[in-house]
C-alpha positions as CSV (number, residue, x, y, z in Angstrom):
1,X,-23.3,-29.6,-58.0
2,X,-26.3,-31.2,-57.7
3,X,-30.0,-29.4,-58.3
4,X,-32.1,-31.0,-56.1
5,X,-33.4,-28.7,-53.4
6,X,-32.7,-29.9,-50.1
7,X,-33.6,-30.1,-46.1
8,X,-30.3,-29.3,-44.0
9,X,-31.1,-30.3,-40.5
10,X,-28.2,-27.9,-38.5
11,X,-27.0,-28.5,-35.0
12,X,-25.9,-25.5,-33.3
13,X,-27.6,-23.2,-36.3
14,X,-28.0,-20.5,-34.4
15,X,-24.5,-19.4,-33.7
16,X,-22.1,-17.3,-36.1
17,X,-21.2,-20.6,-38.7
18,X,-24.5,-21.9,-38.5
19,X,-26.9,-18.9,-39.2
20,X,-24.7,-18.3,-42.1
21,X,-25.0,-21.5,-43.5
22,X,-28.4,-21.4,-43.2
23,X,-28.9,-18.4,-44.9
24,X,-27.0,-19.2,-47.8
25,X,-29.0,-22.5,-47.7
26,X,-32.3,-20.6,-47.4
27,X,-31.4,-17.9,-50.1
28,X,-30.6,-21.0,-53.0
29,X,-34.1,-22.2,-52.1
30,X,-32.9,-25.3,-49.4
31,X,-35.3,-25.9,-46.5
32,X,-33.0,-25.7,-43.5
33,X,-34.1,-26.9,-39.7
34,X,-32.2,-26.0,-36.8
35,X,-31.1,-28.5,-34.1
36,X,-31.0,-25.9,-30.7
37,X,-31.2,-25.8,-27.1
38,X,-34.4,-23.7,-27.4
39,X,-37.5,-24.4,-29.7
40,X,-38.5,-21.7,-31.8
41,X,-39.6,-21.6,-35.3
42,X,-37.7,-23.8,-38.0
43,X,-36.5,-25.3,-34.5
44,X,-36.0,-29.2,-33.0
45,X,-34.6,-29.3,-29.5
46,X,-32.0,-31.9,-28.3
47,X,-34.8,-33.1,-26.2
48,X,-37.1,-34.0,-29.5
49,X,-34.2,-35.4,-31.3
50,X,-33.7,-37.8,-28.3
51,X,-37.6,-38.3,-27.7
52,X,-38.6,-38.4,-31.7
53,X,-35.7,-39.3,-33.4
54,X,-34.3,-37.8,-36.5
55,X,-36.7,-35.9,-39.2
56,X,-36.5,-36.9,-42.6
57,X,-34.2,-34.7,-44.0
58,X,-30.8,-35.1,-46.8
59,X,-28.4,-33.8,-45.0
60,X,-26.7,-33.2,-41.2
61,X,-24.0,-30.5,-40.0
62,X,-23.4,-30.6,-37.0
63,X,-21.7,-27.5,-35.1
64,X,-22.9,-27.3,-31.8
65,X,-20.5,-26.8,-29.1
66,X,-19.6,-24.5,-26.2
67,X,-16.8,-21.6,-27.3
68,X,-13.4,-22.6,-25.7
69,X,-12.2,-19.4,-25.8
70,X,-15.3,-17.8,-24.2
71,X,-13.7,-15.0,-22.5
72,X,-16.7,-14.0,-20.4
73,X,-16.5,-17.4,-18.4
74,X,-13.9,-18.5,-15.7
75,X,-11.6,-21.4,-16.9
76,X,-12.1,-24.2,-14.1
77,X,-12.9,-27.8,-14.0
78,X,-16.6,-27.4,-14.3
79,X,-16.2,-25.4,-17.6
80,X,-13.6,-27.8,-18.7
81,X,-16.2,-30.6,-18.6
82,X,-19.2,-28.0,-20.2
83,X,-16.7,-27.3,-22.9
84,X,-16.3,-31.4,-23.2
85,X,-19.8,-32.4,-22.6
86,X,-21.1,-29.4,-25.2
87,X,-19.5,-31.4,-28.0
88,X,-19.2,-35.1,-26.8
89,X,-22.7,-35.7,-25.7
90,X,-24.0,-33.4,-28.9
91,X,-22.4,-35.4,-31.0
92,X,-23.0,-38.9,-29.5
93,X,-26.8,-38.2,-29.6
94,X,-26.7,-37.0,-33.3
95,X,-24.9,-39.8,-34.6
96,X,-27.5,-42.2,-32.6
97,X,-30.2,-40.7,-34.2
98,X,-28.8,-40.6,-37.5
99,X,-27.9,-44.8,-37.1
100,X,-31.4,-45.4,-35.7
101,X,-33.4,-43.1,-38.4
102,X,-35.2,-45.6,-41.3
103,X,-34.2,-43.3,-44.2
104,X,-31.1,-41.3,-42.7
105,X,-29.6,-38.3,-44.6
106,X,-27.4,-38.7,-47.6
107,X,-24.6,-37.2,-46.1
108,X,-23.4,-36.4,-41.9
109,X,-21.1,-33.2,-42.0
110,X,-19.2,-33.4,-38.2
111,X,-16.7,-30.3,-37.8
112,X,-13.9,-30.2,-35.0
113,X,-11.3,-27.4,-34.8
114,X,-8.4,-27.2,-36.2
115,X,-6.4,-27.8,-32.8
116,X,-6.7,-31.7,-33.6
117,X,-3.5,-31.3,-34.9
118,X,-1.6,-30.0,-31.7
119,X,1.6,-27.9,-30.4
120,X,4.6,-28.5,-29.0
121,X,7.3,-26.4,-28.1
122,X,9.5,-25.8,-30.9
123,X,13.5,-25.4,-31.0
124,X,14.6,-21.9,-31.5
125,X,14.9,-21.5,-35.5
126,X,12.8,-24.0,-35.9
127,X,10.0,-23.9,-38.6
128,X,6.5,-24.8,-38.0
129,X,5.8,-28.4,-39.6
130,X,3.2,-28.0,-42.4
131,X,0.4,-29.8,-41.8
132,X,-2.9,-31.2,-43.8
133,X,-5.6,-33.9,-43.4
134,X,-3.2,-36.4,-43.5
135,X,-1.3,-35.3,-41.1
136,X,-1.0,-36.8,-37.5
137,X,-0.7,-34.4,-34.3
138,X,2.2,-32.7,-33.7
139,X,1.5,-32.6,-30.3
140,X,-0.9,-33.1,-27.8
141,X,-2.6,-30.5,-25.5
142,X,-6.0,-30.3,-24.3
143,X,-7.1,-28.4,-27.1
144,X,-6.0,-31.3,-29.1
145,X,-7.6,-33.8,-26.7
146,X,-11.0,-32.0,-27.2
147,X,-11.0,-32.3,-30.5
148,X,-10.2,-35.9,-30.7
149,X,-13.1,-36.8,-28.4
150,X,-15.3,-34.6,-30.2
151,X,-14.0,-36.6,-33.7
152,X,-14.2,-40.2,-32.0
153,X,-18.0,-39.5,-31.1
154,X,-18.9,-38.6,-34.8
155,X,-16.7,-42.0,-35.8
156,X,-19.9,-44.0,-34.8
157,X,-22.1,-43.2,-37.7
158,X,-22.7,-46.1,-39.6
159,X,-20.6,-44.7,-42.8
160,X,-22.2,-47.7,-45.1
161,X,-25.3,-46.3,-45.3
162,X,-24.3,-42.4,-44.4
163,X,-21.7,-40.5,-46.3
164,X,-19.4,-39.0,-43.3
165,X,-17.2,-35.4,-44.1
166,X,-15.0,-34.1,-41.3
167,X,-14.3,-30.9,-41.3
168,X,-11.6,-29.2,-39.5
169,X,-12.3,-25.4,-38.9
170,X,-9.7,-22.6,-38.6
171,X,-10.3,-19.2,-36.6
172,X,-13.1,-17.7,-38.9
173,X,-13.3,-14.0,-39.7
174,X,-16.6,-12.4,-39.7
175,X,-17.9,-8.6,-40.5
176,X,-16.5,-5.8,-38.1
177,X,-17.4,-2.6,-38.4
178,X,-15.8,1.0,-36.7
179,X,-18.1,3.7,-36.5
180,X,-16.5,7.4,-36.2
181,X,-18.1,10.9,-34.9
182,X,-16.3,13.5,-37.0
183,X,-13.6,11.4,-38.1
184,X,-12.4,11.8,-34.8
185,X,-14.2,10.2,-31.8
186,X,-14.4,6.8,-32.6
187,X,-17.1,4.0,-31.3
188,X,-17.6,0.8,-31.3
189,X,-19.8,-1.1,-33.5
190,X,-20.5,-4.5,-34.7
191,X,-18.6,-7.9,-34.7
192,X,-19.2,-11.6,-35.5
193,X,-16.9,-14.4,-34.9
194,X,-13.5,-14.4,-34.1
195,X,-13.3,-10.9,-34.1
196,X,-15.8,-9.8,-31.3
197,X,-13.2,-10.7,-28.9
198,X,-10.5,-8.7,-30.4
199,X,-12.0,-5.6,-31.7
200,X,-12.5,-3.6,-28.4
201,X,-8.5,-3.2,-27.6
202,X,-7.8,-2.6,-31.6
203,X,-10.2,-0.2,-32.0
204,X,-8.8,1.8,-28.6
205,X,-5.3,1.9,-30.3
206,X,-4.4,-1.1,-27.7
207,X,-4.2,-3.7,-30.5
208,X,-1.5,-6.2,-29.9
209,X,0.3,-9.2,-31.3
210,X,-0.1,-11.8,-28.8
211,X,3.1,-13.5,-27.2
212,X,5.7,-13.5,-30.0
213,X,3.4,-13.1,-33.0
214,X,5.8,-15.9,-35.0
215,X,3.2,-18.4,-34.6
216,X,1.1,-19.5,-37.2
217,X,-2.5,-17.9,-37.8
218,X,-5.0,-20.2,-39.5
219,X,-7.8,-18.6,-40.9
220,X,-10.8,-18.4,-42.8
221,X,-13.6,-16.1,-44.2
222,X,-17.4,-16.4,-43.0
223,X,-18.2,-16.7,-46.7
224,X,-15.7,-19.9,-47.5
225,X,-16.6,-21.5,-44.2
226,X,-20.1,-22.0,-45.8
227,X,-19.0,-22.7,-49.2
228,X,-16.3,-25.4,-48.1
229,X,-19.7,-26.5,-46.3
230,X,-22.3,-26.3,-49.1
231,X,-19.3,-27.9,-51.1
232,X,-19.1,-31.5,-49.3
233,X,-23.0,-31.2,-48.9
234,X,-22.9,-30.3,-52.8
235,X,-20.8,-33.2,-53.8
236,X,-20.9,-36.7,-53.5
237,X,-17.5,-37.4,-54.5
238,X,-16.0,-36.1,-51.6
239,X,-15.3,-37.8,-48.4
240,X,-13.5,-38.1,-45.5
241,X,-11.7,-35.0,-43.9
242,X,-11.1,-31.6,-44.9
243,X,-9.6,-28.8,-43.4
244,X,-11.8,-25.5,-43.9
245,X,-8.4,-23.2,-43.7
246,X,-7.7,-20.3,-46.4
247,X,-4.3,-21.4,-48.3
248,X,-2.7,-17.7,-46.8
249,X,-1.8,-18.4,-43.4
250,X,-0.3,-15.6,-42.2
251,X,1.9,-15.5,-38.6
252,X,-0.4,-14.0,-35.8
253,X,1.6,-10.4,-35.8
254,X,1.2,-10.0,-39.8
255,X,-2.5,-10.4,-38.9
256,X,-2.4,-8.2,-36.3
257,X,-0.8,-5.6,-38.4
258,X,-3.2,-6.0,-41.4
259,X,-6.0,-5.6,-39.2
260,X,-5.0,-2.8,-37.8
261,X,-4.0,-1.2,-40.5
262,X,-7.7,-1.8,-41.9
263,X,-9.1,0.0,-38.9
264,X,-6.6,2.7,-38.8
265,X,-5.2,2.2,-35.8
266,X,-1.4,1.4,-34.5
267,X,-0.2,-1.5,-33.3
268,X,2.3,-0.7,-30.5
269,X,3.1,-3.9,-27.7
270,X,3.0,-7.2,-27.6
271,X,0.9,-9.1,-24.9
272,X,3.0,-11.0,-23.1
273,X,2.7,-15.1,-22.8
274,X,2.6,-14.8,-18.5
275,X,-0.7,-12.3,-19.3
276,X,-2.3,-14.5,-21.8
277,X,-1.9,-17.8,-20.3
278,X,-3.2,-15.7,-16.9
279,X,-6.2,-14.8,-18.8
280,X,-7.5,-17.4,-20.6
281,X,-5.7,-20.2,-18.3
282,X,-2.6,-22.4,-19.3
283,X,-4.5,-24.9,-20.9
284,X,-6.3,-22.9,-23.4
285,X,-3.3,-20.6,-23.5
286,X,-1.9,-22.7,-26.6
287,X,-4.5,-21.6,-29.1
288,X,-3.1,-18.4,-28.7
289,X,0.4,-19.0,-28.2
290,X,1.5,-21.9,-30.3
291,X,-0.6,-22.4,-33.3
292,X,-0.4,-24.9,-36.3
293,X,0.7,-24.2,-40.0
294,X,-2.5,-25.9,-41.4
295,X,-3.1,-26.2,-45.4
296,X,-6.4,-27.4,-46.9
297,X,-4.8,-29.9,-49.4
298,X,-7.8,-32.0,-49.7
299,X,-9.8,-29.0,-50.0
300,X,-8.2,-27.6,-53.0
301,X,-8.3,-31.0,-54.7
302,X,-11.5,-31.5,-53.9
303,X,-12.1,-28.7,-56.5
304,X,-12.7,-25.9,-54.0
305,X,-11.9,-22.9,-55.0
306,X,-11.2,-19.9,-52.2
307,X,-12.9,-16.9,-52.7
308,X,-10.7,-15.0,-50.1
309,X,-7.2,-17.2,-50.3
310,X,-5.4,-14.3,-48.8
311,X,-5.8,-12.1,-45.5
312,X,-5.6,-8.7,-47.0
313,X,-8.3,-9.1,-49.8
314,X,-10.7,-10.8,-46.3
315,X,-9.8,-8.0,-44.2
316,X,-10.8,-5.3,-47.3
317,X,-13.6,-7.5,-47.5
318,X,-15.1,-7.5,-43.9
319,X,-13.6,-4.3,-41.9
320,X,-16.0,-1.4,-42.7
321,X,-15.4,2.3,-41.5
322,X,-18.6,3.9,-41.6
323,X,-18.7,8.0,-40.3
């Protein structure tokens, strides 16, 4: 690793990744500047990067983009192309900047998902193909088209003078936390990440594997979604892609039955696939339904080591009970 303290210029650092990243960054001493919507302290806008250009700075990770599972809005065309334009057009002005700075960054960190890699139906008894970085889709679907668009815009950096990592991101796992009155009369407190959006039902006793909980769950601790981050940053050696994926995948009803367990709660139906694809529409209905059996091959011989490889020592870690 190397000792030099750094800047970190990070797009979209105000959301759940990159607030943690920049407070890891902060607490080893790093200078971090956040690329936002809104100016602020510590804040560029897009508007200055596109009117100033890039600041000096050693390094670039990009994660803005619009949530595609963002249960609060409607899925229609016009979010479609928000969802699109939130990490297209991001991404296209980044990489512009980083090509036309003087003295560009050592290294340009792009993330995409982990739905680059696809679905497809699957023949009854038939095992999810294992995927890695290598890998090619196994099928396409718009969650899968997203994500190639959002890679082909971070293709254009000019690689001979920046080094590039791609990193593919799992379903990361932040802090939950279930406040109880008298051990009794339970409230709801505090989520980040993936889990805001499922901690309302499970801690009502309505948690539920969703369709039929076979497929695959990748996953990934807050914590070793920075540190895979800080890694690549870390190291010049490494290059290229890397999925940012604990090794224990788990189905999505072993999930749903560890987390559960975690907040005491039962686990007692199944949410249909009509009601899920009715919710979150049919073409963000695969993320939930279909899933890919992801490994981080390059990752762990890149020399990363997990510190939460498994789900139940990350959900001992991160669900809290509190009276």
């Amino acid at each position: 690793m190397l000792d030099d303290k750094r800047h970190v210029l990070i797009g979209g650092g105000s959301g759940f990744i990159g607030s943690a990243l920049a407070e890891r960054l902060t607490a080893r001493g790093d200078r971090v500047t956040v690329l936002s919507r809104t100016p602020g302290p510590g804040r560029i806008t897009w508007d200055d990067l596109k009117r100033d250009g890039l600041p000096p700075c050693d390094a670039v990770v990009n994660l803005a983009g619009q949530h595609i599972l963002n249960i609060r809005r409607r899925w229609n065309d016009a979010y479609r192309d928000e969802v699109i334009r939130s990490r297209v057009e991001t991404t296209e002005a980044l990489v512009r900047a980083l090509n036309a700075s003087p003295q560009p960054p050592d290294v340009f960190v792009s993330t995409a998902g982990k739905c680059f890699y696809g679905t497809r139906e699957l023949d009854q008894g038939e095992a999810h193909p294992e995927l890695d970085e290598d890998s090619v889709p196994m099928g396409l679907d718009f969650p899968a088209e997203l994500v190639g668009l959002w890679e082909q815009a971070a293709e254009g950096v000019d690689s001979t003078r920046i080094r590039h990592i791609r990193v593919r991101i799992g379903v990361v796992l932040g802090d939950v936390e279930r406040k109880s009155y008298l051990g009794k009369l339970w409230r709801i407190g505090s989520a980040r990440g993936f889990l805001p959006i499922i901690r309302l039902p499970f801690c009502l006793g309505l948690g539920a594997a969703i369709g039929t909980g076979t497929q695959p769950f990748p996953w990934i601790h807050i914590d070793d979604m920075v540190g895979v981050l800080l890694h690549v940053i870390d190291n010049p050696d490494t290059h290229g892609r890397y999925n940012a994926i604990a090794p224990g995948i788990v189905t999505n009803r072993v999930f749903t039955e560890a987390f559960a367990k975690r907040l005491r709660r039962p686990v007692v139906w199944s949410i249909p696939t009509w009601l899920v694809k009715g919710l979150v529409g049919a073409e963000r209905s695969s993320i939930l339904l279909q899933g890919q059996l992801v490994r981080p091959k390059r990752t762990l011989a890149s020399g990363y080591v997990f510190q939460y490889p498994e789900i139940g020592v990350a959900l001992d870690d991160l669900v809290q009970i509190t009276v």
